[in-house]
mmCIF file of the N, C-alpha and C atoms, coordinates in Angstrom:
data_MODEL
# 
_entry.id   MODEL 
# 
loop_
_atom_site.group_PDB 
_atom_site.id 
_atom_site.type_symbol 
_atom_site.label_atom_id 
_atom_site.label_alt_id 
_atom_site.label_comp_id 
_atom_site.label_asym_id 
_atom_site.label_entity_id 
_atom_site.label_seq_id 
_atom_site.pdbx_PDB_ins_code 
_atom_site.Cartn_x 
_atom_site.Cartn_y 
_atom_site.Cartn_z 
_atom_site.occupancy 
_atom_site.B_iso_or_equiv 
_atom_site.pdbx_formal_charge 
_atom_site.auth_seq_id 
_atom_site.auth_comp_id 
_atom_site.auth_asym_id 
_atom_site.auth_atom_id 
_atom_site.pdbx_PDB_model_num 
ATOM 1   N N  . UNK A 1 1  ? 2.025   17.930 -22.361 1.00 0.00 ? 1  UNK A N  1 
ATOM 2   C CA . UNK A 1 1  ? 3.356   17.943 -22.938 1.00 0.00 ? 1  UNK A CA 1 
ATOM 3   C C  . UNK A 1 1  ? 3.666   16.543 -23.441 1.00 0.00 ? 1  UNK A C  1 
ATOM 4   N N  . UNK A 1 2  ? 4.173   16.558 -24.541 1.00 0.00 ? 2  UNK A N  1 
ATOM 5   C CA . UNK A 1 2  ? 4.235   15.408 -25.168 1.00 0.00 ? 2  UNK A CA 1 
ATOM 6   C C  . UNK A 1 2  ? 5.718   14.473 -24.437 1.00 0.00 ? 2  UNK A C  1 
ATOM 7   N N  . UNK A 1 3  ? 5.970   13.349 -24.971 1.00 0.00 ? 3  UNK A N  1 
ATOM 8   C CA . UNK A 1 3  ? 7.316   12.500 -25.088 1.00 0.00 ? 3  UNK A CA 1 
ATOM 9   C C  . UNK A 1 3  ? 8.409   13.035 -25.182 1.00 0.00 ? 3  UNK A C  1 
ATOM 10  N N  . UNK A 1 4  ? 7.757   13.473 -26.447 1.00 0.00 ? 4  UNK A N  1 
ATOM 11  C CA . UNK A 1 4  ? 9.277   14.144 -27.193 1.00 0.00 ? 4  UNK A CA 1 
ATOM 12  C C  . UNK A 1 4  ? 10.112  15.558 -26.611 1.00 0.00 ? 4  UNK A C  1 
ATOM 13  N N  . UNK A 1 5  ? 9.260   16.132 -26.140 1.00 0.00 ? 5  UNK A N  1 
ATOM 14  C CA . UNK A 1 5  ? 9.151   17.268 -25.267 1.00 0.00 ? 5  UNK A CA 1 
ATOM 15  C C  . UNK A 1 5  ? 9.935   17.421 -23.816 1.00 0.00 ? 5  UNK A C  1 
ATOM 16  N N  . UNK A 1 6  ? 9.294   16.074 -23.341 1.00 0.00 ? 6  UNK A N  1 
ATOM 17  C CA . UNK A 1 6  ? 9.262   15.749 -22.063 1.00 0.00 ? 6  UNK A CA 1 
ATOM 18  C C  . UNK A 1 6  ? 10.933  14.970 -22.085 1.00 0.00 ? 6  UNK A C  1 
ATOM 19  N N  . UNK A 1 7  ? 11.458  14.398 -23.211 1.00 0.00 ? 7  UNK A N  1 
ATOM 20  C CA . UNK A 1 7  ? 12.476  13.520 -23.657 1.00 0.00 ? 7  UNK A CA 1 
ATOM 21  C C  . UNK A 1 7  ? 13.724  14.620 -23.585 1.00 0.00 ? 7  UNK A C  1 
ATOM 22  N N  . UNK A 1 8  ? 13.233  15.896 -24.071 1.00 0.00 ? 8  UNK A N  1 
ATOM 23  C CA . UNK A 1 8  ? 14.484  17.178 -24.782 1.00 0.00 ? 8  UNK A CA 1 
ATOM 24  C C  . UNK A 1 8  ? 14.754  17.547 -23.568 1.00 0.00 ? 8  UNK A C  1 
ATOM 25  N N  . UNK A 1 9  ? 13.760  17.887 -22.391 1.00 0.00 ? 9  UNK A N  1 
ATOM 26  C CA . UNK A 1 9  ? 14.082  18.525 -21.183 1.00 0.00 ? 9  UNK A CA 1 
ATOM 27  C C  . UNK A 1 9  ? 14.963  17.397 -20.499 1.00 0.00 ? 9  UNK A C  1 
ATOM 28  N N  . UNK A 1 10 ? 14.606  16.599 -20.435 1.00 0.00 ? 10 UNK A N  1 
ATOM 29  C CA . UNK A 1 10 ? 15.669  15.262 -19.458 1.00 0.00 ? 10 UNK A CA 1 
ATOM 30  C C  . UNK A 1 10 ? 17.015  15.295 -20.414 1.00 0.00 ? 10 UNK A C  1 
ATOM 31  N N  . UNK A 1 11 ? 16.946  14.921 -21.379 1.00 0.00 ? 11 UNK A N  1 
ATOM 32  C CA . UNK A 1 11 ? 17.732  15.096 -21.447 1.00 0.00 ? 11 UNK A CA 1 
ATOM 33  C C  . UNK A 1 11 ? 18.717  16.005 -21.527 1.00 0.00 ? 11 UNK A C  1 
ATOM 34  N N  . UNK A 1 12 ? 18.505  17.565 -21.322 1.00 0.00 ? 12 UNK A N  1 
ATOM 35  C CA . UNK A 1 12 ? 19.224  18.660 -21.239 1.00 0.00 ? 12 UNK A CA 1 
ATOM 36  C C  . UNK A 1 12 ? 19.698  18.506 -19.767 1.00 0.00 ? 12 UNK A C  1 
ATOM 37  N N  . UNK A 1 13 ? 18.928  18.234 -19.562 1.00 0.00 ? 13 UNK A N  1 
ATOM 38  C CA . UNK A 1 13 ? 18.790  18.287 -17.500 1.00 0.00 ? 13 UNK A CA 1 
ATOM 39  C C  . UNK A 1 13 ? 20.260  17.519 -16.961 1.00 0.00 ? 13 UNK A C  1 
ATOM 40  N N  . UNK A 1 14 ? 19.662  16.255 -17.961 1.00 0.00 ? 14 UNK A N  1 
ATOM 41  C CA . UNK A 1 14 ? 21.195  15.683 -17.503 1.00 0.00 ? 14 UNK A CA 1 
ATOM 42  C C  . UNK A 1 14 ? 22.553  16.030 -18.206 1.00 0.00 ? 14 UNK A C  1 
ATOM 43  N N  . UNK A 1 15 ? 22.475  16.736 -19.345 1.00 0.00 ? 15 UNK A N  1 
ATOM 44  C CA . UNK A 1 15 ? 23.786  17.146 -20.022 1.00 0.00 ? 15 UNK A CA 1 
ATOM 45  C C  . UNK A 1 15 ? 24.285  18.417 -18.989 1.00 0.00 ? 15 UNK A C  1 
ATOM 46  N N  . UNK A 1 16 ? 23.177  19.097 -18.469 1.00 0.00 ? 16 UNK A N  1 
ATOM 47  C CA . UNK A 1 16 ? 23.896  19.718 -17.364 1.00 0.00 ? 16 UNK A CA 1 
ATOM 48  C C  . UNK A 1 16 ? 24.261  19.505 -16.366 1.00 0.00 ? 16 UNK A C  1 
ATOM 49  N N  . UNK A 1 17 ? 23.281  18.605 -15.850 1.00 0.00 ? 17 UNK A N  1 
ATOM 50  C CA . UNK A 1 17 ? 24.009  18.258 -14.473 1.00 0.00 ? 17 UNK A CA 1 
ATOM 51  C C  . UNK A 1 17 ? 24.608  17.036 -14.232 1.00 0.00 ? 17 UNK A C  1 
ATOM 52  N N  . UNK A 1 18 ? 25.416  16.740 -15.297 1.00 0.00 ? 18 UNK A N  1 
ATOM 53  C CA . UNK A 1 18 ? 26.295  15.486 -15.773 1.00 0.00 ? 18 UNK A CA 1 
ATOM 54  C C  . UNK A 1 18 ? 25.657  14.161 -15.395 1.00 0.00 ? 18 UNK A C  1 
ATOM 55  N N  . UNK A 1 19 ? 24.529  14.093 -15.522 1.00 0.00 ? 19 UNK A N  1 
ATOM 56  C CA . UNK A 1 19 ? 23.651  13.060 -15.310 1.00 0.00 ? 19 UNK A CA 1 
ATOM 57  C C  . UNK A 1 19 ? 23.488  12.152 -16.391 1.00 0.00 ? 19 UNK A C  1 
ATOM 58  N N  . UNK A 1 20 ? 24.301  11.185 -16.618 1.00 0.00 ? 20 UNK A N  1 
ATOM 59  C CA . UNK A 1 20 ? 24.158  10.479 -17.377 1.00 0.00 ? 20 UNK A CA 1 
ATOM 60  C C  . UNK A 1 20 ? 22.749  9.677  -17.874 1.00 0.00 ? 20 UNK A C  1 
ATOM 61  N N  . UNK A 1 21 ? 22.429  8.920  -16.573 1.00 0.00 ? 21 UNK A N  1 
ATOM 62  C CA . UNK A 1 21 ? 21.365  8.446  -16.734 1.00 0.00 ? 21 UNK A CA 1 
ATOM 63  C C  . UNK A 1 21 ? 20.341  9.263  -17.027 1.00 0.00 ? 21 UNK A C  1 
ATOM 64  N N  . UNK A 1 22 ? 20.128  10.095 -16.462 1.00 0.00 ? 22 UNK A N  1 
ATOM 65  C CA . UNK A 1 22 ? 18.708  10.959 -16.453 1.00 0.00 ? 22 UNK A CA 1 
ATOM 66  C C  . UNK A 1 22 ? 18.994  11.471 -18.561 1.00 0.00 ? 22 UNK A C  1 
ATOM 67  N N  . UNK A 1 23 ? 20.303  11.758 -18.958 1.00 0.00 ? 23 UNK A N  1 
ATOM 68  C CA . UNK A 1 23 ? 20.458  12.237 -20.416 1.00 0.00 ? 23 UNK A CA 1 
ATOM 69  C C  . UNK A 1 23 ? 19.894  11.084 -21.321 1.00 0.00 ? 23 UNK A C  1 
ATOM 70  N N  . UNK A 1 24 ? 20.635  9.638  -20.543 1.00 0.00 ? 24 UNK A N  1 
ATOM 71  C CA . UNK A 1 24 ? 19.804  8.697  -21.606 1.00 0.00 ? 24 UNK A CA 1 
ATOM 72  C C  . UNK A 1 24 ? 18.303  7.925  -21.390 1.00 0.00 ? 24 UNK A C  1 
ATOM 73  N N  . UNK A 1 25 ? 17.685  8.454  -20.676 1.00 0.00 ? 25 UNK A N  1 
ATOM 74  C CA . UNK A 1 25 ? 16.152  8.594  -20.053 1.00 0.00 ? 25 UNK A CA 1 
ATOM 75  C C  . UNK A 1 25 ? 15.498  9.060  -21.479 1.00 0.00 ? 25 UNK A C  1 
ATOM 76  N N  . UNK A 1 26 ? 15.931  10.648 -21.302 1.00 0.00 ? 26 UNK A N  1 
ATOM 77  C CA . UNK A 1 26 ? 15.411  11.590 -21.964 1.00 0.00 ? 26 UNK A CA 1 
ATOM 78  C C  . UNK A 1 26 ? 15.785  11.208 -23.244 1.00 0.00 ? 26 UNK A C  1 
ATOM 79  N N  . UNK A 1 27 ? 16.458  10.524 -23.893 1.00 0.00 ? 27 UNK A N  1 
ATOM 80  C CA . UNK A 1 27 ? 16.966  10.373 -24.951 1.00 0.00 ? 27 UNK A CA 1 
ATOM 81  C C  . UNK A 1 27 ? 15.700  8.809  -25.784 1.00 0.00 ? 27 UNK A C  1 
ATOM 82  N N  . UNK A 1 28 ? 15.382  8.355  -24.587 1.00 0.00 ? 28 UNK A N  1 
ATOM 83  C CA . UNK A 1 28 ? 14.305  7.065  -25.025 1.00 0.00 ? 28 UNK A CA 1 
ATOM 84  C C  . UNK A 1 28 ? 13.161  7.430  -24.974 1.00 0.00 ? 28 UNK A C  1 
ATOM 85  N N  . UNK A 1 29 ? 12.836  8.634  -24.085 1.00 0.00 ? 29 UNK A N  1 
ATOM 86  C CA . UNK A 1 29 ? 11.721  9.326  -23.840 1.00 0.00 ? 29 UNK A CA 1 
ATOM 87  C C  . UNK A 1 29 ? 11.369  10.040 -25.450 1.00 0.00 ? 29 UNK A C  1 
ATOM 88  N N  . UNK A 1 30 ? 12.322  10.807 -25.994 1.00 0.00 ? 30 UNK A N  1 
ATOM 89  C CA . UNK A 1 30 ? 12.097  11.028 -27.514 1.00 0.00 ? 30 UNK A CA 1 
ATOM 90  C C  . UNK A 1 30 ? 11.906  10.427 -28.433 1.00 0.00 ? 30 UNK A C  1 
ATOM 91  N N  . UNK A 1 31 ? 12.619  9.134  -28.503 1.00 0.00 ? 31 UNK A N  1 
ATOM 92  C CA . UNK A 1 31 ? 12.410  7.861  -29.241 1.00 0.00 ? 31 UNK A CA 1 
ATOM 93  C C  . UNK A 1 31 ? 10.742  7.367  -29.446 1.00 0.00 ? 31 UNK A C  1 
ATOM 94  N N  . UNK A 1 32 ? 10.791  7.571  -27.882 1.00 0.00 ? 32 UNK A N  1 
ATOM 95  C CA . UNK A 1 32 ? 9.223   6.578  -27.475 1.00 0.00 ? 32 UNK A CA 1 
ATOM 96  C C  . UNK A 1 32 ? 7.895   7.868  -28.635 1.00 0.00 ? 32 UNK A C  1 
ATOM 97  N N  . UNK A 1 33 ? 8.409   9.086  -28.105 1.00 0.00 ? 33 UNK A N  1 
ATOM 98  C CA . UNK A 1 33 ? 7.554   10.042 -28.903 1.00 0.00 ? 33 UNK A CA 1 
ATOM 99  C C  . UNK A 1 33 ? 7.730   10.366 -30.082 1.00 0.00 ? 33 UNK A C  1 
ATOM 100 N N  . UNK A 1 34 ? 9.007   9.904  -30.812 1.00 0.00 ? 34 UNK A N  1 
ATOM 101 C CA . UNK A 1 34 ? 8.875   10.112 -32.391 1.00 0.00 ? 34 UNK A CA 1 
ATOM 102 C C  . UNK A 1 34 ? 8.064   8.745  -32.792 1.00 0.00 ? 34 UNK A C  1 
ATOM 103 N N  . UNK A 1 35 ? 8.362   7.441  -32.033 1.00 0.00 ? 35 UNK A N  1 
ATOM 104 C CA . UNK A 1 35 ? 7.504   6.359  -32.769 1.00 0.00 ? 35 UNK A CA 1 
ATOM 105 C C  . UNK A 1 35 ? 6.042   6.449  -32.693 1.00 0.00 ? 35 UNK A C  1 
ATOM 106 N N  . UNK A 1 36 ? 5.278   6.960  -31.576 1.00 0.00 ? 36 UNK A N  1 
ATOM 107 C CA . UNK A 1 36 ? 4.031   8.083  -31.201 1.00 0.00 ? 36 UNK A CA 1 
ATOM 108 C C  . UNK A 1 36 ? 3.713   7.988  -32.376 1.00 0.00 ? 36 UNK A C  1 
ATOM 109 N N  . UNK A 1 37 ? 3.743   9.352  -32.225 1.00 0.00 ? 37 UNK A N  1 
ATOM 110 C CA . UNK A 1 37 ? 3.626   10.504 -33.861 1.00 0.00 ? 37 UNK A CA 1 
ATOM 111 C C  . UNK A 1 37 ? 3.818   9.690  -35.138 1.00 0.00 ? 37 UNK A C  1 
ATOM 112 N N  . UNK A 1 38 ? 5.197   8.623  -35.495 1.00 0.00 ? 38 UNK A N  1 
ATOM 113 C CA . UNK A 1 38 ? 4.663   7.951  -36.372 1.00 0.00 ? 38 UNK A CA 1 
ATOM 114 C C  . UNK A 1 38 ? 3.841   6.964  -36.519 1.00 0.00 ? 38 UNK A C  1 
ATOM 115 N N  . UNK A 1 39 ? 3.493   6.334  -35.699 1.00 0.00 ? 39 UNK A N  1 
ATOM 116 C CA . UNK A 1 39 ? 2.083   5.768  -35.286 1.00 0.00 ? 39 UNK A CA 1 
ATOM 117 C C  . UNK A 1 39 ? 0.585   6.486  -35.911 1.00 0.00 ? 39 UNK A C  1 
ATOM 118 N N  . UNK A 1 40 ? 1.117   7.782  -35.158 1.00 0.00 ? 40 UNK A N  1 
ATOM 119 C CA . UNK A 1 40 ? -0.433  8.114  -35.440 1.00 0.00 ? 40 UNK A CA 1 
ATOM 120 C C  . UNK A 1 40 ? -0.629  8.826  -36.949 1.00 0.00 ? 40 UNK A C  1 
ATOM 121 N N  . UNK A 1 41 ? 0.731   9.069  -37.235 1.00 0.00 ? 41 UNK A N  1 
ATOM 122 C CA . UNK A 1 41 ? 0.804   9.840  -39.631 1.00 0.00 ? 41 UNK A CA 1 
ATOM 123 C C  . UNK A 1 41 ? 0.125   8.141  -40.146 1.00 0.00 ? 41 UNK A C  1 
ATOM 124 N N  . UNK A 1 42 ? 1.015   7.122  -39.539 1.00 0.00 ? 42 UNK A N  1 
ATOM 125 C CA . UNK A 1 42 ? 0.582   5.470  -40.329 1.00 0.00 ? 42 UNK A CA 1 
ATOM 126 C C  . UNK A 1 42 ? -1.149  5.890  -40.199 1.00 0.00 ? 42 UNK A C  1 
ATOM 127 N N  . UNK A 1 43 ? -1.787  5.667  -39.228 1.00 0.00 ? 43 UNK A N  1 
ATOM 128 C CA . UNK A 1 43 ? -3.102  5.545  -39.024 1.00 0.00 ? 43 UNK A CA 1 
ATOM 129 C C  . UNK A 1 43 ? -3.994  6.056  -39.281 1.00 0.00 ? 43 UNK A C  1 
ATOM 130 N N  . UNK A 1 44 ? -3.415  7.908  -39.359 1.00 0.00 ? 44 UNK A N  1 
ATOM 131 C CA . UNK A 1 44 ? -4.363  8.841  -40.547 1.00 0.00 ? 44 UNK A CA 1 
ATOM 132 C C  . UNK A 1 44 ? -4.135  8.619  -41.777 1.00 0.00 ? 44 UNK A C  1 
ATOM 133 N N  . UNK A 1 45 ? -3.089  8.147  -41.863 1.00 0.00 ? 45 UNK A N  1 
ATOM 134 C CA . UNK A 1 45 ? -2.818  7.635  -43.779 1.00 0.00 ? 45 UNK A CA 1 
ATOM 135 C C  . UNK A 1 45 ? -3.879  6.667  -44.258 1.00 0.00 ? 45 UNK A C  1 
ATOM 136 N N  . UNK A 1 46 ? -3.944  5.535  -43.225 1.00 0.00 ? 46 UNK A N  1 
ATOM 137 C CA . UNK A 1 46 ? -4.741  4.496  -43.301 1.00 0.00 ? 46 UNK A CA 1 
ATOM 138 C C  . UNK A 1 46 ? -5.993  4.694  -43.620 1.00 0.00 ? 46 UNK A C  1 
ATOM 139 N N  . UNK A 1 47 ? -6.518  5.501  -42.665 1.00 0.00 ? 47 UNK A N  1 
ATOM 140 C CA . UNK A 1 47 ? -7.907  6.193  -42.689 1.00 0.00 ? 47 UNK A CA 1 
ATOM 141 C C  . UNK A 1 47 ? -7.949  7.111  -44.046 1.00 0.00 ? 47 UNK A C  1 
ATOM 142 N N  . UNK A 1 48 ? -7.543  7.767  -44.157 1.00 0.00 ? 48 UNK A N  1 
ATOM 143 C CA . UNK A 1 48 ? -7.504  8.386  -45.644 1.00 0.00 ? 48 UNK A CA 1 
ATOM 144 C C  . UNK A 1 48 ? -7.501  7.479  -46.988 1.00 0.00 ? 48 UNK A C  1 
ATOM 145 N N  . UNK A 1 49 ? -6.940  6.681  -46.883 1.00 0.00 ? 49 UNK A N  1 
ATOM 146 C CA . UNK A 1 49 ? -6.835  5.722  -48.023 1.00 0.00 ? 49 UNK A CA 1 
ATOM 147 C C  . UNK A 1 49 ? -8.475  4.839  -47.770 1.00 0.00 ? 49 UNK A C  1 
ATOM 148 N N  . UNK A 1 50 ? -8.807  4.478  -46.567 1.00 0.00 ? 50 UNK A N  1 
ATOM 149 C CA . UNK A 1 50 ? -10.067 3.993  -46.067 1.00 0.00 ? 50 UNK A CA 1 
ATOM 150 C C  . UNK A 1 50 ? -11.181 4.714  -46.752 1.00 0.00 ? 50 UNK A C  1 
ATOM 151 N N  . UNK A 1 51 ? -10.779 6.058  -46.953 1.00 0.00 ? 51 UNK A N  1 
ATOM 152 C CA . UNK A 1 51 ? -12.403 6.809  -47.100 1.00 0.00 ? 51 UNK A CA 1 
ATOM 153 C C  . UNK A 1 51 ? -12.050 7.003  -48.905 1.00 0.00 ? 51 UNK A C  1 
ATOM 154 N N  . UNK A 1 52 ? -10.606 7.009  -49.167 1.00 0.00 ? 52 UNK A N  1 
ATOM 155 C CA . UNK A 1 52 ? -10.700 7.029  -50.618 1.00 0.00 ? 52 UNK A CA 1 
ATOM 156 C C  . UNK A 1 52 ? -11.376 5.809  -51.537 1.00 0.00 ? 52 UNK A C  1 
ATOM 157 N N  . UNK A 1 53 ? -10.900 4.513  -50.761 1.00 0.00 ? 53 UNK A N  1 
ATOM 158 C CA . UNK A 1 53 ? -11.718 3.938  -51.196 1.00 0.00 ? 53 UNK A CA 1 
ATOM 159 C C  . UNK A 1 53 ? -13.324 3.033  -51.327 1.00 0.00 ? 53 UNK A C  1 
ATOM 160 N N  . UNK A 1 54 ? -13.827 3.967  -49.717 1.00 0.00 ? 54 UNK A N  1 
ATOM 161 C CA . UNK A 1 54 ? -14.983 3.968  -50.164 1.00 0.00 ? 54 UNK A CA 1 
ATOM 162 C C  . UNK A 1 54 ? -15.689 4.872  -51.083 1.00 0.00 ? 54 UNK A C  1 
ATOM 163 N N  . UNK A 1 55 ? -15.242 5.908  -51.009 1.00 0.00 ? 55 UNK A N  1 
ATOM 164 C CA . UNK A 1 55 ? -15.575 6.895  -52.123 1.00 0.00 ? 55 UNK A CA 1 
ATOM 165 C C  . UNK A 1 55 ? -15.863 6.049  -54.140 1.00 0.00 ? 55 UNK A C  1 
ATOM 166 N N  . UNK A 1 56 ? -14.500 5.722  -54.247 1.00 0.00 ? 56 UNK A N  1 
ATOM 167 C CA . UNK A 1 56 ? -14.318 4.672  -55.572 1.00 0.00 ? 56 UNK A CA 1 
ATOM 168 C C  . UNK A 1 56 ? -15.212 3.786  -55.441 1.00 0.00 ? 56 UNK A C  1 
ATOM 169 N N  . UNK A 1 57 ? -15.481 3.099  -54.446 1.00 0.00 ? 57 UNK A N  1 
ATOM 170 C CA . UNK A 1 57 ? -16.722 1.989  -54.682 1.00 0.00 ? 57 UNK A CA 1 
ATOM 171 C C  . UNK A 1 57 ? -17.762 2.291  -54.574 1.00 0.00 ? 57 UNK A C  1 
ATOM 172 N N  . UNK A 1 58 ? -18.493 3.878  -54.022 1.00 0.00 ? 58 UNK A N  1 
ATOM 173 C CA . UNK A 1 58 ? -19.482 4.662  -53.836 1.00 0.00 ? 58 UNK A CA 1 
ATOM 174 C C  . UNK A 1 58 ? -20.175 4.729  -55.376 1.00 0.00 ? 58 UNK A C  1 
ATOM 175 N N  . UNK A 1 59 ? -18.628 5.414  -56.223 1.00 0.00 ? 59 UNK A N  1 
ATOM 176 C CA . UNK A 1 59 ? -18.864 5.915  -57.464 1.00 0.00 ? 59 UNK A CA 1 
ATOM 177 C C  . UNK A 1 59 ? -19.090 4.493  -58.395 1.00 0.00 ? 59 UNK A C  1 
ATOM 178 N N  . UNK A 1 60 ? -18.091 3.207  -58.187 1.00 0.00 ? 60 UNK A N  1 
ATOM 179 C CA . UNK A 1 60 ? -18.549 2.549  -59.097 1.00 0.00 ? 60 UNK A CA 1 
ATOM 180 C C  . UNK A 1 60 ? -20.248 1.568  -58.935 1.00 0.00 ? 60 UNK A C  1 
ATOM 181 N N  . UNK A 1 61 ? -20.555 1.893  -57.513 1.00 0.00 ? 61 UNK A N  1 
ATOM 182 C CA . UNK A 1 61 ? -22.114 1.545  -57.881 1.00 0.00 ? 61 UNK A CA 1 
ATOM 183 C C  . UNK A 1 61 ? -22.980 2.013  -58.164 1.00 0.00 ? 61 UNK A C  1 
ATOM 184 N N  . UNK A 1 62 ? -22.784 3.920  -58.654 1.00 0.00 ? 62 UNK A N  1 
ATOM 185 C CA . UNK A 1 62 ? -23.508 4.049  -59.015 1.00 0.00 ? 62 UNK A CA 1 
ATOM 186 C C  . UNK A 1 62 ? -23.543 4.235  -60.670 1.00 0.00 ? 62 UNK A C  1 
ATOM 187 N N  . UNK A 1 63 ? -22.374 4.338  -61.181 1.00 0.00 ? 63 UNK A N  1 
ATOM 188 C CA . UNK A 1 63 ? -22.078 3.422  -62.785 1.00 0.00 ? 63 UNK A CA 1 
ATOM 189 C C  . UNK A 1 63 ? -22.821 2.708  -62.965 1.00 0.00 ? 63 UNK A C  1 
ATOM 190 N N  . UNK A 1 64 ? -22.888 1.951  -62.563 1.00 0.00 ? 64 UNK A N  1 
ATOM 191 C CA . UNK A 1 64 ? -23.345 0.074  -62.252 1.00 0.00 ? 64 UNK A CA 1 
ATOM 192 C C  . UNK A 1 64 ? -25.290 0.740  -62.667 1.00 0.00 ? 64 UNK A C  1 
ATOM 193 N N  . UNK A 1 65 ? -25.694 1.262  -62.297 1.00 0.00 ? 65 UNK A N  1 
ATOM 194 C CA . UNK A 1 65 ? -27.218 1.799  -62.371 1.00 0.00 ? 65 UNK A CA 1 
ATOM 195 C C  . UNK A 1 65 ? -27.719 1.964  -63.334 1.00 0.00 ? 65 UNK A C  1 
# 
């Protein structure tokens, strides 16, 4: 179970049982798991752009021939 997941339940937990703290737990706990996830879109982007441009320099050496 992820952050974000784990973030929605605390914090429900405490909107019910007037738990403040435990609501704003869960509330950083989601935070922590949306920055996660965008972490890991940055890093497959990265990698994608990585293999695009080895691909382009693949193709321009073999121009080059």
């Amino acid at each position: 179970m992820g952050d974000k997941a784990k973030g929605l339940g605390k914090e429900a937990l405490g909107k019910v049982t007037g738990d403040e703290d435990k609501e704003r737990e869960g509330e950083a706990q989601q935070k922590k798991g949306q920055r996660g996830e965008e972490a890991e879109r940055l890093e497959e982007e990265a990698a994608h752009k990585r293999r695009q441009q080895a691909g382009h320099q693949a193709d321009e050496t073999r121009h080059q021939d």
